[in-house]
C-alpha positions in Angstrom: 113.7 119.1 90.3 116.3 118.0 93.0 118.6 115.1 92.6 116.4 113.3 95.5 113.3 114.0 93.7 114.3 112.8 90.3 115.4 109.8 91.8 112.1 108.8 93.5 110.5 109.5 89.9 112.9 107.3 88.4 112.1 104.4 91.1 108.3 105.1 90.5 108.7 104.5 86.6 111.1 101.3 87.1 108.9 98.1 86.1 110.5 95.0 84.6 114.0 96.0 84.9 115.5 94.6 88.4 113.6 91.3 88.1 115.4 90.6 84.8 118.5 88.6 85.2 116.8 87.1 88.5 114.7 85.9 85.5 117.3 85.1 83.0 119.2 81.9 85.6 115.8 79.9 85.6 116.4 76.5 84.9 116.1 75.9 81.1 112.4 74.5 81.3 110.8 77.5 82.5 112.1 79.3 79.6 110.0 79.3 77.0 111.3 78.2 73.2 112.7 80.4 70.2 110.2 80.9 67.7 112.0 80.5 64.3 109.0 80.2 62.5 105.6 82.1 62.3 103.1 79.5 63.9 99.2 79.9 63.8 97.5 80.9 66.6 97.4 79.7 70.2 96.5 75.5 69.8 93.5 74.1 70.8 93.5 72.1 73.9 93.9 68.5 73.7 90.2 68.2 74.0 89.5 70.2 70.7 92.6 69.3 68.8 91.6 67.0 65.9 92.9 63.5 66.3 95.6 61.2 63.8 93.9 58.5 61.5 94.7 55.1 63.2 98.0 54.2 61.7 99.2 57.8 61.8 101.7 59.2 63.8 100.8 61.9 66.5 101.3 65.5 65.0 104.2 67.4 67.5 102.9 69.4 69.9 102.9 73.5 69.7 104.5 75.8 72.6 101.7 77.3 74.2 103.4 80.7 72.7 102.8 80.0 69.0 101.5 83.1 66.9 100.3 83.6 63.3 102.2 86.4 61.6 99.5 89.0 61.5 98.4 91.8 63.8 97.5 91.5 67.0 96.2 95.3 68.0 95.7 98.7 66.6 96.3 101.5 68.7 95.1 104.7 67.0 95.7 103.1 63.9 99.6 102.2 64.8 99.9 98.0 64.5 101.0 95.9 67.3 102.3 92.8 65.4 102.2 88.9 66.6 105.9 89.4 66.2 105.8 92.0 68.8 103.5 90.4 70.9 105.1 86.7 71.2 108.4 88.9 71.7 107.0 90.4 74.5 105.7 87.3 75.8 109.3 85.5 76.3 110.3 88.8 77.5 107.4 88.7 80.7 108.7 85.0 80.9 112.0 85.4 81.7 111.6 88.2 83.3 108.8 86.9 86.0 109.7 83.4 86.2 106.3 82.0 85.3 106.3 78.3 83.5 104.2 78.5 80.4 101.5 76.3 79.9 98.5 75.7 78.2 96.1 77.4 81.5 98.2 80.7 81.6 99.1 80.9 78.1 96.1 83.3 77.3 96.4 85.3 80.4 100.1 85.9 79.5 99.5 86.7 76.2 96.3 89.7 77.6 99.3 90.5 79.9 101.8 91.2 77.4 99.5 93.0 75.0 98.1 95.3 77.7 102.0 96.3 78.2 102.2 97.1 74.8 99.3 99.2 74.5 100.4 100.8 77.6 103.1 101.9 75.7 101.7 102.9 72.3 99.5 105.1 74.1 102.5 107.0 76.1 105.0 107.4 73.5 102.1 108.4 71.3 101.4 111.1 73.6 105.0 111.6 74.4 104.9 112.0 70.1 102.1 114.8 70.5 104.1 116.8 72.5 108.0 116.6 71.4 105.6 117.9 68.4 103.8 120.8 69.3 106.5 121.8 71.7 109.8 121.6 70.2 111.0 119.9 73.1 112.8 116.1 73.2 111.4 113.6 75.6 112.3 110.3 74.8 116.1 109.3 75.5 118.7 108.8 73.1 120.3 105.5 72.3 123.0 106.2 74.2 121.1 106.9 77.4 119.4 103.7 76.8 122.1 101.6 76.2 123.7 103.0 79.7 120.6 102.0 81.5 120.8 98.6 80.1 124.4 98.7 80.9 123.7 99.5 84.2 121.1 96.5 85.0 123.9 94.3 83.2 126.8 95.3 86.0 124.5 95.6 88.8 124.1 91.3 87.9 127.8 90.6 87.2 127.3 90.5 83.6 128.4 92.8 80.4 125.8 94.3 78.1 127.0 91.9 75.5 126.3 89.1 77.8 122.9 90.2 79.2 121.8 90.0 75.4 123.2 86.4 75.0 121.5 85.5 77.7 118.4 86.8 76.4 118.8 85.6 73.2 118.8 81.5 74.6 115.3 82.6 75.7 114.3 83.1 72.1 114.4 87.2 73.4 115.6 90.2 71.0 117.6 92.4 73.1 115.5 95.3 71.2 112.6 94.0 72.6 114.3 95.0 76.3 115.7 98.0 74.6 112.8 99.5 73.3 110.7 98.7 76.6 113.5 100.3 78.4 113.1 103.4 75.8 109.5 103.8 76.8 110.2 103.2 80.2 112.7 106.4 80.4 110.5 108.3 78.2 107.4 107.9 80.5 108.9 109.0 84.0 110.7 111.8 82.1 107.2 113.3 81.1 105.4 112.2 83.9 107.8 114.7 86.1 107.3 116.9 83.8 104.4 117.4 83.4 103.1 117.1 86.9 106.3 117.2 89.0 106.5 120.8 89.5 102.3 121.2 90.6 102.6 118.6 93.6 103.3 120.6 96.7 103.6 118.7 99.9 102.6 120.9 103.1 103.9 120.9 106.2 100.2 120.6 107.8 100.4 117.4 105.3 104.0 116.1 106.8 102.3 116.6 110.4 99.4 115.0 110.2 101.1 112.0 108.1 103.4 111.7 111.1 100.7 112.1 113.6 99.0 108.9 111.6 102.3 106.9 111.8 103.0 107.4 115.1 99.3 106.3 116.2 99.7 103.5 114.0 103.0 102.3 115.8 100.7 101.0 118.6 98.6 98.9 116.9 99.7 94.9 115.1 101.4 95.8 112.0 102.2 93.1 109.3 105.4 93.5 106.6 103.9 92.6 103.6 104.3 92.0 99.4 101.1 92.3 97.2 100.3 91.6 93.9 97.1 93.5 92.5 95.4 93.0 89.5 93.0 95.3 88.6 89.8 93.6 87.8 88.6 97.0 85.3 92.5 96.8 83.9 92.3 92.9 83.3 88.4 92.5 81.7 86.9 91.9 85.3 87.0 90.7 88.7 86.2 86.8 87.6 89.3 87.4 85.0 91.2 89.0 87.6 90.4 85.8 90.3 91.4 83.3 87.4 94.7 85.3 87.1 95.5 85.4 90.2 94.4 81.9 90.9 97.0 80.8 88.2 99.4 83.2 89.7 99.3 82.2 92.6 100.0 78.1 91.6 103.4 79.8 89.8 104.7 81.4 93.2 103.9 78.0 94.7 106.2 76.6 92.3 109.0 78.9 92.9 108.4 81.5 90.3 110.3 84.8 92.5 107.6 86.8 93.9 109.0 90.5 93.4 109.6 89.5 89.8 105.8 88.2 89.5 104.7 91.7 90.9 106.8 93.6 88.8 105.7 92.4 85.8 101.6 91.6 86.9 100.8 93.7 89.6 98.5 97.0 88.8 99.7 98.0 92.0 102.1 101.1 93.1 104.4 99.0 94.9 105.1 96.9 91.6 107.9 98.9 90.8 109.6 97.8 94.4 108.9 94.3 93.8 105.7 94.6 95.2 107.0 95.6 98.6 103.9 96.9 100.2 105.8 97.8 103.6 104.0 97.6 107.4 100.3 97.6 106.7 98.7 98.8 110.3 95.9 96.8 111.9 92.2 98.7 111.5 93.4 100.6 108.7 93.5 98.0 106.0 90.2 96.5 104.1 87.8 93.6 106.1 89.0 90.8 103.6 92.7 92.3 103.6 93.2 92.5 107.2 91.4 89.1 107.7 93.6 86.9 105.4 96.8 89.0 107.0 95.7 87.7 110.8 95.3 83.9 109.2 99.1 83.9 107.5 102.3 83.3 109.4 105.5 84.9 108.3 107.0 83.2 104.5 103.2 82.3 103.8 101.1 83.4 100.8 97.7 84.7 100.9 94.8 82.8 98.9 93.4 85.1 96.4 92.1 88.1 98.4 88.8 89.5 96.4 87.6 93.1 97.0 85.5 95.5 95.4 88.1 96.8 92.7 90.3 93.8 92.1 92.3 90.6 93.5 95.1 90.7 95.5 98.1 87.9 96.4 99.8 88.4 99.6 102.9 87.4 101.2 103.5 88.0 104.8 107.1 88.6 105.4 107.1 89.7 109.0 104.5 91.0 111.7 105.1 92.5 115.2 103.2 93.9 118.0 102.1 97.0 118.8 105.3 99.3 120.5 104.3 99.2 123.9 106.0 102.4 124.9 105.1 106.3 124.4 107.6 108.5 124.0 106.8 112.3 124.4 109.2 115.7 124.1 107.7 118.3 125.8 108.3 121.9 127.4 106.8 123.0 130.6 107.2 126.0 133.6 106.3 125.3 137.3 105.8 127.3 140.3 106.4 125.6 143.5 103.9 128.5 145.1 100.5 127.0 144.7 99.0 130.4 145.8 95.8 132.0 143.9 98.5 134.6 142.0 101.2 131.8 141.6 98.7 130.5 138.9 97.4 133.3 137.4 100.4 133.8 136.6 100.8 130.3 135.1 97.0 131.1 133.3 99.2 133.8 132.0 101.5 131.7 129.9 99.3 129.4 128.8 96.9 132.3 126.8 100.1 133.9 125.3 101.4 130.8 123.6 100.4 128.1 121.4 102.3 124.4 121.9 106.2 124.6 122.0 106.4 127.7 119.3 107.4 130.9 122.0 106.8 128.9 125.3 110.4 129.6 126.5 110.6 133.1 125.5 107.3 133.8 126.9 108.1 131.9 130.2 110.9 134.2 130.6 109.2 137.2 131.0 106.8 136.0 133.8 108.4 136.3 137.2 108.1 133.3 139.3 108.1 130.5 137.5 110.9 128.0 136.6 110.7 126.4 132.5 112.6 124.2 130.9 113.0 121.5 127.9 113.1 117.6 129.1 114.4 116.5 125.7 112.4 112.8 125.2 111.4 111.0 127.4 109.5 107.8 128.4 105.7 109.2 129.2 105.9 106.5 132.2 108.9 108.4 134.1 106.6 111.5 134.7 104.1 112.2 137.5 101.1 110.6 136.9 99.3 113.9 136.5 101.2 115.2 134.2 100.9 112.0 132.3 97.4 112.5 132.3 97.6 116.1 131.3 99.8 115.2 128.2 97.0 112.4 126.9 94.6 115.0 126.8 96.4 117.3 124.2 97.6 117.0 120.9 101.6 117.7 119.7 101.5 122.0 119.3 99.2 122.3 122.7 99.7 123.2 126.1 97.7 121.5 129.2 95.8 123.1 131.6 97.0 123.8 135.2 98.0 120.5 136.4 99.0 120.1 139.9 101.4 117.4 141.4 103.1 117.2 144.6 106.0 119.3 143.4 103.3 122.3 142.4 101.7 123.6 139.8 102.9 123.3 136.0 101.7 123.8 132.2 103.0 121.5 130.5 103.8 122.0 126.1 103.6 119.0 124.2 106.0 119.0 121.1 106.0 115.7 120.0 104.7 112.2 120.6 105.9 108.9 119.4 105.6 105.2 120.2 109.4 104.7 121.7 109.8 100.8 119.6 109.1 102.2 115.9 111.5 104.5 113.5 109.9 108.0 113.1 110.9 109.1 109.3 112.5 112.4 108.6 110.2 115.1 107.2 112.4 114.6 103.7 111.0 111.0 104.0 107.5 111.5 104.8 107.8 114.4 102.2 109.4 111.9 99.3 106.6 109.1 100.4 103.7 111.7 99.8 105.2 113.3 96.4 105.5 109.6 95.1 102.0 108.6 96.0 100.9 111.7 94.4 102.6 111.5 91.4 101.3 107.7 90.9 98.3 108.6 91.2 98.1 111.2 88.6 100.2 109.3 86.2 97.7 106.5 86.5 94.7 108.4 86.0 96.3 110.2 82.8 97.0 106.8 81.1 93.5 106.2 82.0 92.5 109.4 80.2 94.9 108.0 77.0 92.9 104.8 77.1 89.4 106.4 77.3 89.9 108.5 74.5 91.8 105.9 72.0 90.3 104.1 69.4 92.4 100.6 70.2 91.4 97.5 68.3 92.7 93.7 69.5 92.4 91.1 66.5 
């Protein structure tokens, strides 16, 4: 796999990781406590709680976060502990900046165990295969410890001092260390195993490009999304009550690319949610409609659609580019006799677009040819402006005629002249990521479909 490849793979896999010491300097409140004892289970609310004999003193109120020692899931018989669980729990605190309370307590708590089942079921699998195949997957301590390293200097801060600050948030550095384990493990086998089957086409690169360029001339809005996956989460009313409590954490400051990292079900969670331009008339109804009602810095309300809830936050929009820029070939005859264009007729059955036209132009006495480069589609004759719209990038026009005589005309490329047209490696990187997402999400799937996982 190329170095540009593996890289992309590694960004895919990324989750938690460059949201943590944005996570770490919250103010000391929205940290939740160390645990230094077992505690029973999550308290009742204030409502349920039993209340002190009159002349009693008030019992002390629990953190939200208090766990029995027992066990809190079995996946294919291997034990997820309360230990694990509540460790895993400060860790998506810190990490996200979202406040405990008594209302999210529970949702953080589903949140933190689906991570960890997530990850019993890959490095189970990961297991499996190091197994039957005499191969090693999984990364050694070493190769941990320098990606931990890594996040430490990339904040200003020491490895020794990332786990300090962890530690004040009642957080193992193993628990970091062996997230990070699974982490490096999963986008290792993920390439893998699929890597080497994706194969982007160049009839794929075109017609992605074609799409983009179309798109430049319509509204576009810069957006962040977090997605929770109503079959993921229990359901679409557990996925509007999460994101309903979500979204009164953002309002309270909690860092929105930290929140999607560690919440969304979403792709773009690995960027921080960073959804990129999202093109008017290609988006869902209820997407595109709470987009058009949101001004740049706002949030969305919770968006509902068929498979799950979004969050929005509009960043930027812009118009349409109102310019179209076009490179194109063409040969001309200033004799407008019958002949004159049969010979033009000629040239246009013997080649196909751009691909030949000069070499074939050549060899036809008569005419002139020649490459304009790009150009502005408004600084040419208005026939052969209307010639052009009637063709796609790779075809030639028909016999147009101006006042200067008669042409055919090659259209190589077309492009709204305000937007940045990617590189093919680009477009070629974007569609090998979205493919590989998508299998890796619908193997997991496959892992959780055929495990036997209990939750206690």
């Amino acid at each position: 796999m190329s170095n540009s490849r593996s890289a992309l793979v590694a960004r895919l896999a990324a989750t938690a990781l460059g949201a943590c010491v944005a996570g770490i300097g919250l103010p000391s409140e929205a940290r939740a406590p160390a645990a230094k004892t077992a505690a029973p289970p999550p308290a009742p609310t204030e409502a349920q709680a039993p209340q002190p004999a009159q002349g009693q003193a008030a019992p002390a109120r629990r953190s939200p976060l208090a766990f029995a020692a027992h066990v809190a899931a079995t996946v294919n018989d291997e034990v997820i502990s309360t230990y694990d669980l509540q460790q895993r729990m400060l860790l998506l605190i810190v990490t996200s900046g979202v406040q405990p309370t008594e209302q999210n307590a529970p949702e953080l708590q589903r949140e933190a165990l689906r991570g960890l089942i997530d990850e019993r079921l890959q490095l189970q699998e990961i297991h499996r295969v190091q197994q039957k195949q005499k191969v090693t997957v999984e990364p050694s301590d070493k190769e941990v410890d320098d990606e931990l390293t890594d996040l430490a200097r990339a904040n200003n801060m020491k490895l020794e001092g990332l786990a300090h600050q962890l530690s004040l948030a009642g957080v193992s550095i193993n628990t970091l260390r062996e997230q990070v384990r699974a982490q490096i493990a999963w986008r290792r086998y993920m390439g893998g195993r699929f890597g080497s089957s994706i194969r982007i086409t160049d009839d794929q690169i075109k017609a992605t490009r074609a799409r983009l360029n179309a798109a430049a001339a319509k509204p576009q809005f810069l957006v962040s999304e977090i997605y929770l996956d109503a079959q993921r989460v229990g359901g679409i009313d557990v996925a509007r009550n999460g994101a309903q409590q979500l979204l009164e954490q953002l309002k309270q400051g909690a860092p929105f690319p930290a929140v999607a990292k560690q919440f969304s079900a979403s792709a773009s969670a690995s960027n921080g949610g960073d959804d990129g331009w999202l093109v008017s008339g290609e988006m869902q109804a209820p997407v595109q409609a709470a987009l058009q009602g949101l001004s740049p810095g706002e949030l969305s309300a919770p968006v509902e659609t068929p498979d799950g809830v979004y969050i929005f936050l509009l960043r930027d929009r812009r118009a349409g580019a109102s310019s179209l820029m076009v490179n194109m070939k063409q040969a001309w005859t200033t004799d407008t006799s019958p002949a004159a264009e049969a010979t033009l007729a000629a040239l246009k059955s013997k080649v196909r677009g751009c691909d030949g036209f000069e070499e074939q132009a050549k060899k036809m006495s008569g005419l002139s040819y020649g490459e304009t480069g790009e150009v502005d589609i408004v600084q040419l004759a208005p026939d052969i402006r209307t010639g052009l719209a009637e063709v796609k990038p790779g075809e030639a026009t028909q016999i147009l005629r101006t006042p200067y005589g008669a042409h055919v005309v090659a259209l190589c490329s077309r492009r709204q002249g305000d937007s940045h047209e990617p590189s093919k490696t680009d477009i070629e990187n974007r569609l090998y990521g979205e493919e590989l997402a998508m299998l890796a999400k619908r193997f997991l799937r496959d892992l959780h479909n055929s495990a036997t996982i209990e939750a206690r």
